[in-house]
C-alpha positions as CSV (number, residue, x, y, z in Angstrom):
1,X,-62.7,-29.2,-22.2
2,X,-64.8,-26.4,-22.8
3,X,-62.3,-25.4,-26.1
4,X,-64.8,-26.1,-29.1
5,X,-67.9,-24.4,-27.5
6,X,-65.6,-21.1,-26.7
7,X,-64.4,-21.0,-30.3
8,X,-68.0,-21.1,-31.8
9,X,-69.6,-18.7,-29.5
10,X,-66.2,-16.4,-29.8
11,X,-67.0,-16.5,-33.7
12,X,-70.9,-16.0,-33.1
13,X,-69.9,-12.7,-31.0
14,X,-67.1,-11.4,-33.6
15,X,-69.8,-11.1,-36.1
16,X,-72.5,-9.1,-34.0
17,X,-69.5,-7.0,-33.2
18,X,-69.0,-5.8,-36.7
19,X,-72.6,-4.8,-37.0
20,X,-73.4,-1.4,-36.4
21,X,-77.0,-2.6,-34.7
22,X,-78.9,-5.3,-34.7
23,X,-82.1,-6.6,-36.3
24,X,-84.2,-9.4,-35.1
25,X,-83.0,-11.4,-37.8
26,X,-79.8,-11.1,-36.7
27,X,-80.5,-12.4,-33.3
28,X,-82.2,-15.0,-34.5
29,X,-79.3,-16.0,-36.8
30,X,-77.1,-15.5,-33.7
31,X,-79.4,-17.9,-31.6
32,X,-79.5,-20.7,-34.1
33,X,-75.3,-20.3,-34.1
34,X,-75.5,-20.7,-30.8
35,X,-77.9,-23.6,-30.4
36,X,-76.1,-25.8,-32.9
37,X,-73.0,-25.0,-30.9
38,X,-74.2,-26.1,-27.7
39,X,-75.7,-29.5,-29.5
40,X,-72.3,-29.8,-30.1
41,X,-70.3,-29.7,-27.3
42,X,-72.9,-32.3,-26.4
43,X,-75.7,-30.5,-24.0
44,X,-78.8,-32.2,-23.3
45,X,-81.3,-30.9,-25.6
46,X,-83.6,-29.9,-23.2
47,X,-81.2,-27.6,-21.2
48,X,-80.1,-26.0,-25.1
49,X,-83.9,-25.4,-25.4
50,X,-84.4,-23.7,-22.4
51,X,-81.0,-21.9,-22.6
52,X,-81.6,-20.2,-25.8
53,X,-85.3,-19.2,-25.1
54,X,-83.8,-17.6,-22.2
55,X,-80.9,-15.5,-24.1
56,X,-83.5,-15.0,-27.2
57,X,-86.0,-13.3,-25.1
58,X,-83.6,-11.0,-23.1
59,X,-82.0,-10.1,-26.3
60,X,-84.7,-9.2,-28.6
61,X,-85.2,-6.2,-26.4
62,X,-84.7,-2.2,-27.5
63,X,-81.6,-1.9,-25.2
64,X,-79.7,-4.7,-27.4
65,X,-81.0,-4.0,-30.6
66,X,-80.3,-0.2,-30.4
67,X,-77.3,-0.5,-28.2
68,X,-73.8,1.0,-28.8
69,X,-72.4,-2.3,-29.2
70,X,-74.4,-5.1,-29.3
71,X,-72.4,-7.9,-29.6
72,X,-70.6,-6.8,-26.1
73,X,-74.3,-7.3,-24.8
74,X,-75.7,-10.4,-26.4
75,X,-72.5,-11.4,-25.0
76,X,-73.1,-10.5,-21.7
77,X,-76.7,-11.9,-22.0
78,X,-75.0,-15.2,-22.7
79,X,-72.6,-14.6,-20.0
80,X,-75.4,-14.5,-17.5
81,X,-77.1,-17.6,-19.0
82,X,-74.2,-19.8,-18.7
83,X,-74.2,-18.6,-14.8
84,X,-77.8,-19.8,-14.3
85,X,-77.4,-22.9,-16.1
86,X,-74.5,-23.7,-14.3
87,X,-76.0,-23.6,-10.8
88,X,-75.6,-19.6,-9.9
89,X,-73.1,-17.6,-9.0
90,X,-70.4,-18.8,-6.4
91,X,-69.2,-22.4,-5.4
92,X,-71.5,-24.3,-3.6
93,X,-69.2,-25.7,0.0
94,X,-69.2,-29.0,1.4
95,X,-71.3,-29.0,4.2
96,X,-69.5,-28.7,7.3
97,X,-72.1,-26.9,10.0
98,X,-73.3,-30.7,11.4
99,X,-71.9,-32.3,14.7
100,X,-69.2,-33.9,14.3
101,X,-68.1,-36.8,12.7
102,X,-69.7,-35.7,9.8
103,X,-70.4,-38.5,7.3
104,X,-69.6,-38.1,3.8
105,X,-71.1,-40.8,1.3
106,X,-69.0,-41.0,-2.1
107,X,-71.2,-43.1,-4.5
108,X,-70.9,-43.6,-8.6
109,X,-70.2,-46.2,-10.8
110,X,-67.0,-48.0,-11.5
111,X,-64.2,-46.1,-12.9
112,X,-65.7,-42.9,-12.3
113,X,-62.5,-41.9,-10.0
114,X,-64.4,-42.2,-6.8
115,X,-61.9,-43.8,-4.2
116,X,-59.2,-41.4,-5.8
117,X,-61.8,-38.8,-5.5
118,X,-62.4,-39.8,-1.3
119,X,-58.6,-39.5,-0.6
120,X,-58.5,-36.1,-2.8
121,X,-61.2,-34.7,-0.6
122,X,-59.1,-35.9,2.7
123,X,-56.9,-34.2,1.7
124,X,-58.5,-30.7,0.6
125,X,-60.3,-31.0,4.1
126,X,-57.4,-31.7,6.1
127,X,-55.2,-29.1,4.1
128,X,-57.6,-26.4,3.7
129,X,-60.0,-27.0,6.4
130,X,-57.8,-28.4,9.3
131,X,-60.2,-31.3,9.8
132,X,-59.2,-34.7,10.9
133,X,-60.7,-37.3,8.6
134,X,-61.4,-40.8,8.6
135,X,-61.3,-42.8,4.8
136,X,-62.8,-45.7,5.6
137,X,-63.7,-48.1,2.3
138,X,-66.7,-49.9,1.7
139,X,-65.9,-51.6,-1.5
140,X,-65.4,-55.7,-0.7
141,X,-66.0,-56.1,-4.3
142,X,-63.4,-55.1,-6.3
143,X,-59.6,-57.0,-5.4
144,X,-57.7,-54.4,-3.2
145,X,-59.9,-51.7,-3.3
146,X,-59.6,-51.3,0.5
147,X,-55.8,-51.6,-0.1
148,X,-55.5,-49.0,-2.4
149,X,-57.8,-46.6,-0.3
150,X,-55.1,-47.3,2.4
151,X,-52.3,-46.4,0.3
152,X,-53.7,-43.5,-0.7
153,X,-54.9,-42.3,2.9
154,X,-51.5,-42.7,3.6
155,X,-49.9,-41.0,1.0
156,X,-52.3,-37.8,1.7
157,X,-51.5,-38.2,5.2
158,X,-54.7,-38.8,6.8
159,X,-56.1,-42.0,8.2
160,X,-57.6,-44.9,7.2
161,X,-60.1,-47.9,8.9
162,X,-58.4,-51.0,9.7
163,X,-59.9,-53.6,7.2
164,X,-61.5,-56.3,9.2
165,X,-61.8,-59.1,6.8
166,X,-65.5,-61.2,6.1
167,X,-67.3,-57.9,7.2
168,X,-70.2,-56.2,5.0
169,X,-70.3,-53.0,3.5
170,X,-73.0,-51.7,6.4
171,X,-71.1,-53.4,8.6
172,X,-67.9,-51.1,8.1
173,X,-70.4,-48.3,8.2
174,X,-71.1,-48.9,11.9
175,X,-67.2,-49.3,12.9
176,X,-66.0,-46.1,10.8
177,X,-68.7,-43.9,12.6
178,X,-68.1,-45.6,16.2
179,X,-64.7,-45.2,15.6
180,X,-64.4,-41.5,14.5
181,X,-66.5,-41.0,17.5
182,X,-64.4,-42.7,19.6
183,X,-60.9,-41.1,18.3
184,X,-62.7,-37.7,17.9
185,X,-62.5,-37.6,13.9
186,X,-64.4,-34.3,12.5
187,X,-65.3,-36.2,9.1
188,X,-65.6,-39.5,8.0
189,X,-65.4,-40.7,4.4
190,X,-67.2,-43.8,3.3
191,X,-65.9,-44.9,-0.5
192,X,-68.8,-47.3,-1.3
193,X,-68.4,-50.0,-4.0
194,X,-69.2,-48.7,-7.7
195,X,-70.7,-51.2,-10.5
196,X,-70.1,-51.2,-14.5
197,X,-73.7,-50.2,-14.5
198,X,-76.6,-48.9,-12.5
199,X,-78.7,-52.4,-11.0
200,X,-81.2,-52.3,-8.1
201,X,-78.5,-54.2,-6.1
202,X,-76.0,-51.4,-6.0
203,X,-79.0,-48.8,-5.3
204,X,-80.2,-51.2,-2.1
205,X,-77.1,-51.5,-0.5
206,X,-76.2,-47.5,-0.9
207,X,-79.5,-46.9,0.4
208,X,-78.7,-49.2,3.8
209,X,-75.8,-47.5,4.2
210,X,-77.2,-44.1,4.0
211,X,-79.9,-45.0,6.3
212,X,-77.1,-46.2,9.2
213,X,-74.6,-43.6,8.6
214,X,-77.5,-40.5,8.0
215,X,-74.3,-38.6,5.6
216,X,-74.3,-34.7,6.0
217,X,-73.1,-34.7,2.0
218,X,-74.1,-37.8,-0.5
219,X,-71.4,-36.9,-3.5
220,X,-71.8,-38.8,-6.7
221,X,-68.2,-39.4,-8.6
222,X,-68.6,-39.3,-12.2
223,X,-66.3,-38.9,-15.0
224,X,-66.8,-35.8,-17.7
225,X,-65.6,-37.6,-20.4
226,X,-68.3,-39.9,-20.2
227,X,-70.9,-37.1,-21.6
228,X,-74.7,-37.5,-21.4
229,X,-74.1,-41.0,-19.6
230,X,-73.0,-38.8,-16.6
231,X,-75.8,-37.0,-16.5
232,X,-78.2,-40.2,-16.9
233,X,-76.4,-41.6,-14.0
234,X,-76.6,-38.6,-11.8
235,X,-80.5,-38.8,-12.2
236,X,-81.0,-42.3,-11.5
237,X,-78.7,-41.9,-8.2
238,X,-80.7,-39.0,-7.4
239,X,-84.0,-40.7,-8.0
240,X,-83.1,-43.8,-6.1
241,X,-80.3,-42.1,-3.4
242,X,-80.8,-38.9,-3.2
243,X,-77.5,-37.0,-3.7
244,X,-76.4,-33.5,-2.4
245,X,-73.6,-32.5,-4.4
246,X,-71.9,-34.2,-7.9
247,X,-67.7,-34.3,-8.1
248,X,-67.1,-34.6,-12.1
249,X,-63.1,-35.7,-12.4
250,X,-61.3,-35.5,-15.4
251,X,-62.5,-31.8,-15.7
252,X,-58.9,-31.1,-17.4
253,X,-59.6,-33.4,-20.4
254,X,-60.7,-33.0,-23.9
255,X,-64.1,-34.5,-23.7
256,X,-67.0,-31.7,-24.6
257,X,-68.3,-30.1,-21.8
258,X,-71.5,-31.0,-22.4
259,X,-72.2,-32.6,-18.9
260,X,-70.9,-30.0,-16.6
261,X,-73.5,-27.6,-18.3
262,X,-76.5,-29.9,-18.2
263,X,-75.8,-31.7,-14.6
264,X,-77.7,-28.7,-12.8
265,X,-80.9,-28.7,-14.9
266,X,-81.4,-32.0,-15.4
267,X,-80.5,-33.4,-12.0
268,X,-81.3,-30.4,-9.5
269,X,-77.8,-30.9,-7.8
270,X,-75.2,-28.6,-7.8
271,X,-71.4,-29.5,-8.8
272,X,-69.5,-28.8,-6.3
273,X,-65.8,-30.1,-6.9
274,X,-64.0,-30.8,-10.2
275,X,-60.8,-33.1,-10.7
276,X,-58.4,-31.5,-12.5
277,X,-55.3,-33.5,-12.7
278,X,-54.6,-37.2,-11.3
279,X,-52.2,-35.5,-8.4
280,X,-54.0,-35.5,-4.7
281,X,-54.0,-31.3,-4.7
282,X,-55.9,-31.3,-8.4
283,X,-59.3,-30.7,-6.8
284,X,-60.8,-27.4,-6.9
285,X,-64.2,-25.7,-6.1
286,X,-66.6,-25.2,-8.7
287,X,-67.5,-21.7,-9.4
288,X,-70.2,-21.3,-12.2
289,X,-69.0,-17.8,-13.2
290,X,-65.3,-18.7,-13.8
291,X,-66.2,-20.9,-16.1
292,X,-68.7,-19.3,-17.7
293,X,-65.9,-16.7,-18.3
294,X,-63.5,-19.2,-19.4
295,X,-66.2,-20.5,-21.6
296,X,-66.7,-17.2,-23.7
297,X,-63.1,-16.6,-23.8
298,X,-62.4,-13.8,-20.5
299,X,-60.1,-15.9,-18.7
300,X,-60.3,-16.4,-14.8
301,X,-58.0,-14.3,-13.4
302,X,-59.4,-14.8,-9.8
303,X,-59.0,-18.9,-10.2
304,X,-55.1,-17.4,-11.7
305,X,-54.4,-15.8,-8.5
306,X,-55.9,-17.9,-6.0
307,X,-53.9,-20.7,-8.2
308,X,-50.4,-18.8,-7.5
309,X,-51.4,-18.2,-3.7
310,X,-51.5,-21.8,-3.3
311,X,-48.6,-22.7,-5.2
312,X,-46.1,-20.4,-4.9
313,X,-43.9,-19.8,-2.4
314,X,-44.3,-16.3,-1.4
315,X,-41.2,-15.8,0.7
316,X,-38.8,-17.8,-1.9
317,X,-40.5,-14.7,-4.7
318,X,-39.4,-12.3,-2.1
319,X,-36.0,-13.1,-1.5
320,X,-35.3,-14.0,-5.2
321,X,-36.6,-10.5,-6.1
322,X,-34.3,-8.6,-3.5
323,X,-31.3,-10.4,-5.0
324,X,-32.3,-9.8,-8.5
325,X,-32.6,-6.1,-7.5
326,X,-29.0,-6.3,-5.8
327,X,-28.0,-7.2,-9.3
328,X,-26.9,-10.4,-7.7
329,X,-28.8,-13.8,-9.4
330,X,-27.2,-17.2,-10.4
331,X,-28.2,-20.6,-11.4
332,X,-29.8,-22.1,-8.1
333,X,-32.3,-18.8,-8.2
334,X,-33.0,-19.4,-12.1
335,X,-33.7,-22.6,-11.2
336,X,-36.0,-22.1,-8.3
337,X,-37.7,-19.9,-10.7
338,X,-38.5,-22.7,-13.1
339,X,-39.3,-24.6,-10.2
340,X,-42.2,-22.3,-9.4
341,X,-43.1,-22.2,-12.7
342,X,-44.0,-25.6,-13.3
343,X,-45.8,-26.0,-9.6
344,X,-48.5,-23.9,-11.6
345,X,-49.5,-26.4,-13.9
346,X,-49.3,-26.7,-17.7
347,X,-48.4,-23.6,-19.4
348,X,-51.6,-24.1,-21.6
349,X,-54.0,-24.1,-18.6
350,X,-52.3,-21.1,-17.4
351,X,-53.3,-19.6,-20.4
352,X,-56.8,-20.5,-20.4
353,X,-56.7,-18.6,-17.5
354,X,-56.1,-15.4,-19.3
355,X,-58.4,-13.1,-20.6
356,X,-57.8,-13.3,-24.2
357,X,-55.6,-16.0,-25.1
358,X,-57.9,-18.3,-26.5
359,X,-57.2,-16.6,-29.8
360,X,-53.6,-17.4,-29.4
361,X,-54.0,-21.0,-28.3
362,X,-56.6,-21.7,-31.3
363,X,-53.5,-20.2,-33.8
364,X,-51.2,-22.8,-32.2
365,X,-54.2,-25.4,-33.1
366,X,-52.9,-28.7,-31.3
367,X,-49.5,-27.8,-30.9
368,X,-49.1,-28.3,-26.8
369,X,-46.5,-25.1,-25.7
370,X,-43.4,-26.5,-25.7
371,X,-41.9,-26.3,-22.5
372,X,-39.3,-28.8,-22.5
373,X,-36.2,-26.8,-22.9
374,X,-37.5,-25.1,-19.1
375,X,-37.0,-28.8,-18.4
376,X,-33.6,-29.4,-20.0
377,X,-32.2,-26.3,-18.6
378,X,-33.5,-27.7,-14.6
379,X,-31.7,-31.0,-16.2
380,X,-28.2,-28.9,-17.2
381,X,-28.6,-26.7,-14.0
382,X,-28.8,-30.1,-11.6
383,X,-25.7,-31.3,-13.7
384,X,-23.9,-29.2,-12.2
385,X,-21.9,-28.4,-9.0
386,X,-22.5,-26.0,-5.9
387,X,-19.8,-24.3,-7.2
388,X,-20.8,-23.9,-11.0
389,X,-24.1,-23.0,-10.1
390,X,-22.6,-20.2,-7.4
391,X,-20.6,-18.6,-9.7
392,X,-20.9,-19.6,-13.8
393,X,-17.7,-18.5,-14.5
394,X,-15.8,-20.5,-13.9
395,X,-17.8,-23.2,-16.5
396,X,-14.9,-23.7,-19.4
397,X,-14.6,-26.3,-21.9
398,X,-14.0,-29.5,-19.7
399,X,-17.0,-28.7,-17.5
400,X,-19.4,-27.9,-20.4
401,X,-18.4,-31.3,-21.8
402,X,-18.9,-33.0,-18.3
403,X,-22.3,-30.9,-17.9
404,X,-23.3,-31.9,-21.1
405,X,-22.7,-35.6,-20.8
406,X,-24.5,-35.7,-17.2
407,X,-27.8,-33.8,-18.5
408,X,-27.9,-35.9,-21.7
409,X,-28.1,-32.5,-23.9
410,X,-25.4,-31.0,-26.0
411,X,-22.6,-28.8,-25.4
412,X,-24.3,-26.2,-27.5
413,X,-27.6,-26.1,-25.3
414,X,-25.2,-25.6,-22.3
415,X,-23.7,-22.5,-23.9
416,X,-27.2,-21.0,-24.9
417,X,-28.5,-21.5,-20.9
418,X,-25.4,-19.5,-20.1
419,X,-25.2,-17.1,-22.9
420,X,-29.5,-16.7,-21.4
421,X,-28.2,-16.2,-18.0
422,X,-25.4,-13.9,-18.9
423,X,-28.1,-11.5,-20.5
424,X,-30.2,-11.8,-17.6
425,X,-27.6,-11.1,-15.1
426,X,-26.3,-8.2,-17.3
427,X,-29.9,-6.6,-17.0
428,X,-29.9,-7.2,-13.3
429,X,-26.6,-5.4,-12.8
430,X,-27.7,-2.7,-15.1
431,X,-31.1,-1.9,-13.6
432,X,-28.8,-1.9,-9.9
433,X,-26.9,0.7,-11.6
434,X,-29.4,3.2,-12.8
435,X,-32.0,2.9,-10.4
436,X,-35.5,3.6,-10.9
437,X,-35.0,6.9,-11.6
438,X,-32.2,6.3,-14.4
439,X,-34.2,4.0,-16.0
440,X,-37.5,6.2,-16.0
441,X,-34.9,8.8,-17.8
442,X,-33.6,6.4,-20.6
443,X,-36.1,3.6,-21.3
444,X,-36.0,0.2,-21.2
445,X,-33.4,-0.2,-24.0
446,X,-31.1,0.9,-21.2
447,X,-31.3,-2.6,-20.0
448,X,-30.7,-4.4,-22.7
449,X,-27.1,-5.5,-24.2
450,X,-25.8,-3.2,-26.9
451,X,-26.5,-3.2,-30.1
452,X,-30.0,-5.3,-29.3
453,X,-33.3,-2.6,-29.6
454,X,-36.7,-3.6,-28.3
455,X,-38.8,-3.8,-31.5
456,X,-42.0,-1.6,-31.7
457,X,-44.3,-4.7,-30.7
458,X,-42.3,-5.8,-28.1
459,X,-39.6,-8.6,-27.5
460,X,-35.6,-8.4,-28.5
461,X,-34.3,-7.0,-32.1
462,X,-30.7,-7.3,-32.7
């Protein structure tokens, strides 16, 4: 999302970084750069206004001007900016410190994600949390909204409100909340109907609701991709609702960015979970700092790690990594290995994760990494039986063919994954054999097949 506005700002602070110091025309040069970037990735102009100010006056200072590197502090100047402007440092929690059942009111317009959004936060709650929630939909507007709230309850695994048909929105209110009283339900989630567009209708009937359910958290839903428009419509809900927290979904698309950095300073509430993906787990907290860092290009490591807590299996990486240093590995452990792999996500948001490989990804331009052929090697390795996969072998002509013909690839992408595996196995068997020690002796090229030499800059030379 945020892939044009890094670029520009990365440029602004590669040529501060080449001056020796800096004069006040230069800053001034800088800050117009970094204005017209900001317009850009579609920030209100207000928020620009106030942003730059902000950075102009802290850089325009003797420390900047006469510092060692100067573009390292503009940048950090910046850094700090982005922070403020995205609501502070740290993520801002759902409120949980009210008796229980706590109310949560999910409100927005139509299309925004928000029943998708209710069952995504039923689930982060009951997952993460350990709360039992209620989803109980308020939408008798739109066909089978209340059916697909159910299907969706039930495919997160929490429950849902037994539709009672002919009853009103406020209505539904009063049975979800005497009901999660009743059964002992810690939250209670009340999707409310969206419209195409904001009308005094759809502002009345959120505001009875509120006033019979009294919601702990009042989240507007809104889409990124819709720009400015989100913004606009997180003012007017505010205005009219009041709201304590905004979700933005489709935080993993190619839209500008230019909402999530004016929702703060325009409406006065904090964004407090993003949508990342369309699965139930792809909803994270919003930390203002992470993405600030993202933004100018210094990765996130600490969103990297908490990413690969969650998703991989920790005792699966330990026994694989006993067996590899055994020397013993086949295809089930390569394959649990890709496995974890793609559980983390898209190899290009993993590498937006990294400090400095924004560089690389603007080099590939709009070339997506390919990672099919992890794909058509989990394809080749499934192909395949216990036995195959236990002991590669014994995989001759016949059984390539049959492998081949099951995984709909060639016969010559089979013999590449096991000419791969052999190599890998080799090195395994290799590194058993000389031990730490041996290999702190004779290198790394000790690992490696003979005749193949690691290059000076790394990777395999034949």
């Amino acid at each position: 999302m945020f892939d044009r506005l890094s670029g520009k700002l990365s440029g602004v602070f590669d040529g501060l970084s080449k001056r020796g110091s800096l004069s006040v025309e230069d800053v001034n040069e800088a800050m117009r750069e970094i204005r017209l970037a900001m317009l850009d990735a579609d920030v209100a102009l207000p928020v620009v206004k106030d942003f730059v100010n902000r950075v102009q006056e802290k850089s325009v200072g003797q420390e900047v001007l006469h510092n060692i590197s100067p573009g390292q502090a503009i940048a950090k100047i910046v850094n700090d900016a982005l922070i403020e402007a995205l609501g502070g440092a740290g993520a801002v929690p759902l409120n949980l410190n009210a008796v229980p059942p706590i109310p949560y009111l999910m409100v927005g317009l139509q299309g925004s994600g928000k029943t998708t959004t209710s069952a995504k936060i039923a689930y982060y709650l009951n997952r993460r949390e350990r709360k039992k929630v209620l989803l109980a939909s308020l939408d008798t507007y739109r066909p089978a909204a209340q059916l697909q709230l159910e299907q969706l309850a039930n495919q997160v695994k929490v429950t849902s409100l037994p539709v009672i048909e002919g009853q009103m929105p406020v209505q539904i209110a009063k049975r979800a909340m005497e009901v999660a009283r009743l059964e002992g339900y810690d939250v209670v989630i009340l999707d409310t109907a969206g419209r195409l567009s904001i009308d005094e209708a759809l502002m009345e009937e959120v505001q009875n609701i509120r006033d019979v359910a009294k919601p702990a958290e009042t989240l507007l839903v809104v889409d990124a991709m819709t720009g400015q428009d989100a913004v606009h419509t997180a003012k007017s809900f505010n205005e009219k609702v009041g709201i304590t927290g905004v979700v933005m979904t489709r935080m993993d698309g190619d839209a500008r960015g230019g909402a999530a950095l004016s929702m703060r300073a325009i409406t006065g509430a904090p964004i407090k979970l993003v949508g990342m993906g369309e699965k139930v787990d792809a909803l994270q907290e919003f930390y203002p700092e992470r993405v600030a860092s993202r933004i100018l290009g210094l990765g996130d490591i600490a969103g990297l790690v908490e990413k690969a807590s969650e998703t991989i299996d920790q005792e699966e990486s330990e026994r694989l990594a006993k067996k590899m240093l055994k020397g013993k590995f086949d295809l089930n452990d390569y394959a649990a290995q890709i496995g974890q792999i793609n559980k983390m996500g898209s190899i290009s948001n993993i590498m937006d994760m990294m400090p400095g490989m924004g560089k690389m990804k603007e080099k590939l331009g709009d070339k997506e990494l390919d990672t099919s052929i992890l794909k058509r090697h989990q394809a080749i390795i499934s192909s395949m039986t216990k036995a195959e996969r236990k002991q590669p072998a014994i995989i001759k002509a016949s059984r390539k063919k049959r492998i081949a013909a099951g995984s709909g690839v060639t016969v010559q992408e089979v013999n590449r994954l096991l000419k791969q595996y052999d190599q890998m196995a080799s090195m395994m068997k290799r590194f058993n054999k000389l031990g730490v020690k041996g290999l702190m002796r004779q290198g790394l090229s000790a690992l490696l097949p003979k005749g193949m030499t690691p290059p000076p800059g790394g990777g395999m030379m034949r």
